[in-house]
Structure formats: C-alpha cells, structure tokens
C-alpha positions as CSV (number, residue, x, y, z in Angstrom):
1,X,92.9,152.1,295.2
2,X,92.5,148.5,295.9
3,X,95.0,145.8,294.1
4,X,92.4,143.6,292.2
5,X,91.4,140.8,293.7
6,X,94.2,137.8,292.1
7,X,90.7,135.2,292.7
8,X,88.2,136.8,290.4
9,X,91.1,138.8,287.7
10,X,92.0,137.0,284.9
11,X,95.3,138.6,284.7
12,X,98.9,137.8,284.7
13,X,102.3,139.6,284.4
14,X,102.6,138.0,281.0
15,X,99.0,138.4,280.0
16,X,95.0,138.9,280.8
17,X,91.9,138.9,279.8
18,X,90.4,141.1,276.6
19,X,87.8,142.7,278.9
20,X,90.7,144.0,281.2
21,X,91.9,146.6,278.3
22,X,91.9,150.2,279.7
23,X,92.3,148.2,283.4
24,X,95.1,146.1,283.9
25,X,98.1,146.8,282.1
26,X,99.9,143.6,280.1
27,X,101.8,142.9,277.2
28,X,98.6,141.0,275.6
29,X,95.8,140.4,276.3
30,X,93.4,137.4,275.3
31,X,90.0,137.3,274.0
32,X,89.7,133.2,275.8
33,X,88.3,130.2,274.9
34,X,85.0,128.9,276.3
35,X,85.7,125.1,277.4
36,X,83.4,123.1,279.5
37,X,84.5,120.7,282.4
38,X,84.0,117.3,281.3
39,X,85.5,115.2,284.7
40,X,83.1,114.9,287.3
41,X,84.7,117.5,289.0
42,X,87.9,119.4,288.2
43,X,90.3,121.0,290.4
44,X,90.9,125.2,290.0
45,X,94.4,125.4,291.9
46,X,96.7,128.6,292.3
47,X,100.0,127.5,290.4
48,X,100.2,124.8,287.4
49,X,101.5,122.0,289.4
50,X,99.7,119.1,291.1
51,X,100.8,120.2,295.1
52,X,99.6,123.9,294.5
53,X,96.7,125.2,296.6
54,X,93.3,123.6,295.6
55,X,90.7,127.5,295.6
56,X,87.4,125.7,294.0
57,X,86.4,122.8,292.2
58,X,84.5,122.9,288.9
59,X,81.3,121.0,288.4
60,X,80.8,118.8,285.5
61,X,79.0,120.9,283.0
62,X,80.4,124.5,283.7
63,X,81.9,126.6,281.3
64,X,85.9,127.8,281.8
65,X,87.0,130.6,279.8
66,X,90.6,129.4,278.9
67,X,93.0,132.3,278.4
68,X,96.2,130.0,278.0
69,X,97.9,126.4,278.1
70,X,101.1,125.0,278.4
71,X,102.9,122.1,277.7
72,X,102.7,120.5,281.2
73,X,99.0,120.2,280.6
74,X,97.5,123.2,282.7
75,X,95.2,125.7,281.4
76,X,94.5,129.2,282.9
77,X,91.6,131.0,282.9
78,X,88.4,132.0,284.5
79,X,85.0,129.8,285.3
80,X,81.9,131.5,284.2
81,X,79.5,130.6,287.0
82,X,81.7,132.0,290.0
83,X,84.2,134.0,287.8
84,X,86.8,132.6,289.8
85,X,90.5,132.6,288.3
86,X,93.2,129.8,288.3
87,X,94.6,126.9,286.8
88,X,92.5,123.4,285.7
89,X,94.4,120.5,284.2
90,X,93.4,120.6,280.5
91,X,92.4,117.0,280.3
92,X,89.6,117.8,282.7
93,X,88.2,119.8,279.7
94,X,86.3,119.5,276.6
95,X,85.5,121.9,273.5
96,X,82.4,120.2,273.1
97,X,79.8,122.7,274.1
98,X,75.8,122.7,274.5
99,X,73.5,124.4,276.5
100,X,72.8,122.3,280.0
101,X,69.3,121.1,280.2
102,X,69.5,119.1,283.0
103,X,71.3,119.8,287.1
104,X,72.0,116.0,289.3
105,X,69.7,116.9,292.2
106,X,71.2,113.9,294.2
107,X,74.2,114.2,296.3
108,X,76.3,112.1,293.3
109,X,74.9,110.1,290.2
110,X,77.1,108.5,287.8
111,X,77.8,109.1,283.7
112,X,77.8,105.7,282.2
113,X,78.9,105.1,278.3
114,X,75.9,103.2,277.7
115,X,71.9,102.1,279.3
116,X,73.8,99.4,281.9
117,X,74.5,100.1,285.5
118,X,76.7,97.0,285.2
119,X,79.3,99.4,283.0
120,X,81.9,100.8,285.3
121,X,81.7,104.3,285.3
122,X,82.9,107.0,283.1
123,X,82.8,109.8,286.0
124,X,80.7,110.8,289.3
125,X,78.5,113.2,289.4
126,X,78.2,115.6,292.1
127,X,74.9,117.6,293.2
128,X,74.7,120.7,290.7
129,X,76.7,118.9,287.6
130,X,74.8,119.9,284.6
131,X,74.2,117.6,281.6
132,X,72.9,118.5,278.2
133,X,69.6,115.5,277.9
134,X,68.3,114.9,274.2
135,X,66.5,111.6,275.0
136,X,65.5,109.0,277.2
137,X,65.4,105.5,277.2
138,X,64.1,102.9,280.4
139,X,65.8,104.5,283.4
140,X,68.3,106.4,282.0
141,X,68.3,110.2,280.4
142,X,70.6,110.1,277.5
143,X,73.2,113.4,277.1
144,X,74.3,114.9,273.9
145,X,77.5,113.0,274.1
146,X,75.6,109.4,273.9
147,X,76.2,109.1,277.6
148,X,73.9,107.8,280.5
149,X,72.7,108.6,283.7
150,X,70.1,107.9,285.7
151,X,66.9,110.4,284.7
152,X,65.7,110.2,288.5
153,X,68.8,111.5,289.2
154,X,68.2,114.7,287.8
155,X,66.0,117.5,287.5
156,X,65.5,120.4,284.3
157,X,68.1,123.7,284.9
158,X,65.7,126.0,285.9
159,X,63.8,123.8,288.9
160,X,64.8,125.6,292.3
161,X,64.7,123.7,295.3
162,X,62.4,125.9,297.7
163,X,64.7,125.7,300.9
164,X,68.7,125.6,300.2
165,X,69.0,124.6,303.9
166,X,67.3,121.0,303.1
167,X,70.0,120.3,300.4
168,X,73.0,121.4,302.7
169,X,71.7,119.0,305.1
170,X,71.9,116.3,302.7
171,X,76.2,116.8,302.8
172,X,76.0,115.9,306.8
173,X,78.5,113.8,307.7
174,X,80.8,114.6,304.4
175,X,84.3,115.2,305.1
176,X,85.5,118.6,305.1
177,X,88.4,119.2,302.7
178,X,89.4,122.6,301.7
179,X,88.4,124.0,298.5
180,X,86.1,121.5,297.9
181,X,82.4,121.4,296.7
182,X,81.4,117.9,295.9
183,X,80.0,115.2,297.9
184,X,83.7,113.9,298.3
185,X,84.2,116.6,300.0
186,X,83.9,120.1,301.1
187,X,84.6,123.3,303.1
188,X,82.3,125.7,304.5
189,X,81.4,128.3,301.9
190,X,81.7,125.4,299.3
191,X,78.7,123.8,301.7
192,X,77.0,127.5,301.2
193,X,77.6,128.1,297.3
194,X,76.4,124.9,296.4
195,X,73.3,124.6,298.7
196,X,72.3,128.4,297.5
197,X,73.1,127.3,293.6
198,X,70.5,124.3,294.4
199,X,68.1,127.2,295.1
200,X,68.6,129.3,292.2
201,X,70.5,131.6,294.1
202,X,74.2,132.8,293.0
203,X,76.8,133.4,295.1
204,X,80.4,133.7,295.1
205,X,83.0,131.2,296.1
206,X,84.4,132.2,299.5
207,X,83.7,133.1,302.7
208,X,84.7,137.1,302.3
209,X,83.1,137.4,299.1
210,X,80.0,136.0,300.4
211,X,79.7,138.1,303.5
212,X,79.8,141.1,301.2
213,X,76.8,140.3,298.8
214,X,74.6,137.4,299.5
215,X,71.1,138.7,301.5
216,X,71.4,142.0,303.7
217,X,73.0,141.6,307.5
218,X,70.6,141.6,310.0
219,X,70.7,143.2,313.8
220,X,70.9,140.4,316.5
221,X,70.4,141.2,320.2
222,X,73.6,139.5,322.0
223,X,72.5,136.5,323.3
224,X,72.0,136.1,319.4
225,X,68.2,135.4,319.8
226,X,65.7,136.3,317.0
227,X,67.7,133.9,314.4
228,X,65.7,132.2,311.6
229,X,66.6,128.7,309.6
230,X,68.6,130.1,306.5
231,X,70.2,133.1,308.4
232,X,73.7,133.0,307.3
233,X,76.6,133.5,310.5
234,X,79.8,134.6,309.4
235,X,83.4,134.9,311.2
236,X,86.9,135.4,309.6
237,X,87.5,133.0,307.6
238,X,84.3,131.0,308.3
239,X,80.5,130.8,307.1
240,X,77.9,128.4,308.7
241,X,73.8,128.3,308.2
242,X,71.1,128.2,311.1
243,X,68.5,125.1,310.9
244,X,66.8,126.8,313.4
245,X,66.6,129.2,315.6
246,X,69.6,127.9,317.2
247,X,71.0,125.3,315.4
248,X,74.0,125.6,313.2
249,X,74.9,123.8,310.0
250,X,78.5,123.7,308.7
251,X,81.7,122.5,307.2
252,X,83.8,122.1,310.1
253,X,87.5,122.2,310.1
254,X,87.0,121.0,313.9
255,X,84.9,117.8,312.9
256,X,86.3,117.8,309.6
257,X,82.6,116.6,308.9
258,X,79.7,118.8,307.5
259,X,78.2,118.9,311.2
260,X,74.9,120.3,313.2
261,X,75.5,121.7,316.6
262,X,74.3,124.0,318.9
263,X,75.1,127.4,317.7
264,X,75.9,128.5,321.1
265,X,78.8,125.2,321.3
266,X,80.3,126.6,317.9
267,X,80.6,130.5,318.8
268,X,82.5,129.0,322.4
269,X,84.4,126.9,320.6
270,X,86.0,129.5,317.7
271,X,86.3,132.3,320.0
272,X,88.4,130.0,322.6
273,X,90.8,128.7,319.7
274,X,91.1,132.8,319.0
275,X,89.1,132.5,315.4
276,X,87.7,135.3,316.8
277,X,83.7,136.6,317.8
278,X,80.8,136.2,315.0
279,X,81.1,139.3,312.5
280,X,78.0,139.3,310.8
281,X,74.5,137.5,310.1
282,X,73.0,138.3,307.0
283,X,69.4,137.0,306.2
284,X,68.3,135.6,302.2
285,X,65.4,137.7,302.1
286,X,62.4,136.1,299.9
C-alpha cells in the first residue's frame, strides 16, 4: 500500500486530523478550526518558516481548516477548496466567517476600507477571491466586513464563465513563479486550477493530481493532430492548454511568462532539455 500523499493528509508525527482515526496512527488527533484567508492571497508553504517551499497560495475568501499554531506565528492545517495540506502564517487568517456571495472576475480588484478609490488599499484581490456582499452603494459592493470593492469587479459565486480557456488567456504575459496562483504570479497547473475554478470546474492543485482526474484522456494520432481548444497536454511535471488546434497556452518556466506558442515549438523544446515526451491529453468533456 501506498504512503499517503504528505500534500492532501492532514497528518503529522505529533498529530492529525479527526477524520484520519482508524487511518493514520498519532498520539492525537484534532477535530480543526475552520478559518478563512483574509490577505489577498496567503502563502501554504511546506515547513513553518519564511524560506520553506511555497506548494499553493490561498485566495482571499477560502476556508482553512487549522489543526494547530505555534508561537512563531504559523498555523497548520488543510484548505477546503483543494484539500491541500501545509503551513499559512496565522496573520493571513481570520475567524470571521460567512458564506461568499460574490468571486473578483478580473484579473485583481482591490479591498478598500471605505467608498474612495483615493484610500490606499487594504489588500489586492486576485481573480477567484470570494467576498461576502450585503450592499451596495455608487460603484462599490460593500462586504460583511464594511469593506469596499468595486461591484464591476465582481460577479455572484455561482456564475461560470462558459470557456476557462478565455480566462487563462487573460494571465498572458504574467510572470511564472512556482506555487503561485494569482495575477502576481503563477505556475502551470496554478494557470489550470484557477482558469477551470473560473468555470465551475474543480480540480486539484498540481500537475500529477490533475492528470489523474480532470476530463478523460483522449487518443491522439502522433503528429498530435485532432486537438481541440481546452484539450489539456500533460508531461512530467508540466500541464499546458490548447487555444486551438495547435496552439498552446501555459506557464512557462522557459519564458518564465504565461506564454502562447506553437505546440509543436513547446514539445521540441521539453523533449531536447530531457523533460521528457508528452504523457497524456485529456479532453473536459461538456
């Protein structure tokens, strides 16, 4: 049997998660407090210290299930949306809950402590930040908190964009950074998780975990003809979209941009820096 994956297992030598009981052995385990991410963004890393690996960011708005803090100011647990594990500095989080209403549907919108763009800022938004609206007043929508952003900005929770390919190319020309999924900044399967989440469609936070569960693999002849916009092309490590037929749409660690190039140019590319060939395509069926 298969070790449990350390990214989606909110378990710990000295602890884990309540629903682990009768599956992962620990000295306690913890029911875990539900906390929502308050920053515009907050960083999930592997170990509690500032240098440690960045795995995922957190969207303002979603809910993380803290299982334990320290002094230093880190608390571990596990986001809802993604289920991924790790640590979040605690100041990035808030016990204030409520229901989100509202997603940003612009690549980043900003909160503002009161109906004045002339106030500097309280945090930036990125695309898919959910917000809890009560009211409205001129231009802004008004959260539960007595915070403002701009009501264009956003649109209601349950409003799917119709092609998650038109919001990835929105990030073109965004720097790639690793572990990233905000308009600062982003990697590949970030690009893919938040594009799809724009759509209504869930799917896990990397590459490997994606490749095993979002749409069905397709057969492709080997010149890789017969590819549609939205197909989905997968190597090691790496996930990219088509735009068309033969157009690809990524988060490049060559570029270090969100780029669109000829698929053909990409597959010569990885397989001469020994990436290795394309191991799947898998197709988002309607």
């Amino acid at each position: 049997m298969s070790p449990p994956d350390r990214r989606l297992t909110p378990a710990r030598p000295d602890l884990a998660a309540d629903t682990l009981r009768g599956r992962v052995e620990a000295p306690r385990y913890v029911a875990g407090t539900p906390k929502i991410v308050f920053d515009g963004s907050g960083d999930l890393r592997r170990a509690p210290v500032p240098d440690a690996p960045l795995d995922t960011e957190a969207l303002h708005g979603e809910i993380f299930l803290v299982y334990d803090t320290d002094e230093e100011g880190w608390s571990w647990g596990q986001l809802e949306r993604d289920s991924y594990v790790g640590f979040m500095p605690s100041k990035a989080l808030t016990s204030d809950l409520a229901t989100p209403t509202h997603r940003v549907a612009v690549l980043r919108s900003f909160l503002y402590g009161g109906p004045s763009i002339k106030l500097p800022p309280m945090a930036a938004l990125s695309l898919g930040s959910r917000l809890t609206i009560v009211d409205t007043k001129d231009q802004f929508a008004i959260t539960h908190r007595g915070h403002y952003v701009i009501a264009d900005h956003l649109v209601p929770v349950g409003a799917c964009e119709p092609d998650f390919v038109t919001i990835a190319e929105r990030f073109i020309g965004i720097p790639y950074f690793w572990g990233g999924k905000t308009s600062l900044g982003l990697d590949c399967s970030g690009l893919v998780q938040v594009s799809l989440d724009a759509a209504g469609i869930a799917a896990p936070r990397d590459t490997d975990m994606q490749e095993s569960t979002v749409g069905n693999a397709i057969a492709v002849s080997p010149d890789l003809s017969g590819l549609q916009r939205g197909d989905l092309v997968f190597w090691k490590g790496h996930v990219g979209m088509m735009r068309d037929a033969a157009t690809l749409l990524h988060a490049s660690g060559h570029q270090m941009l969100v780029v669109s190039e000829p698929l053909s140019k990409a597959v010569q590319r990885i397989e001469a820096k020994g990436a290795g060939s394309i191991t799947s395509i898998r197709r988002i069926m309607p």
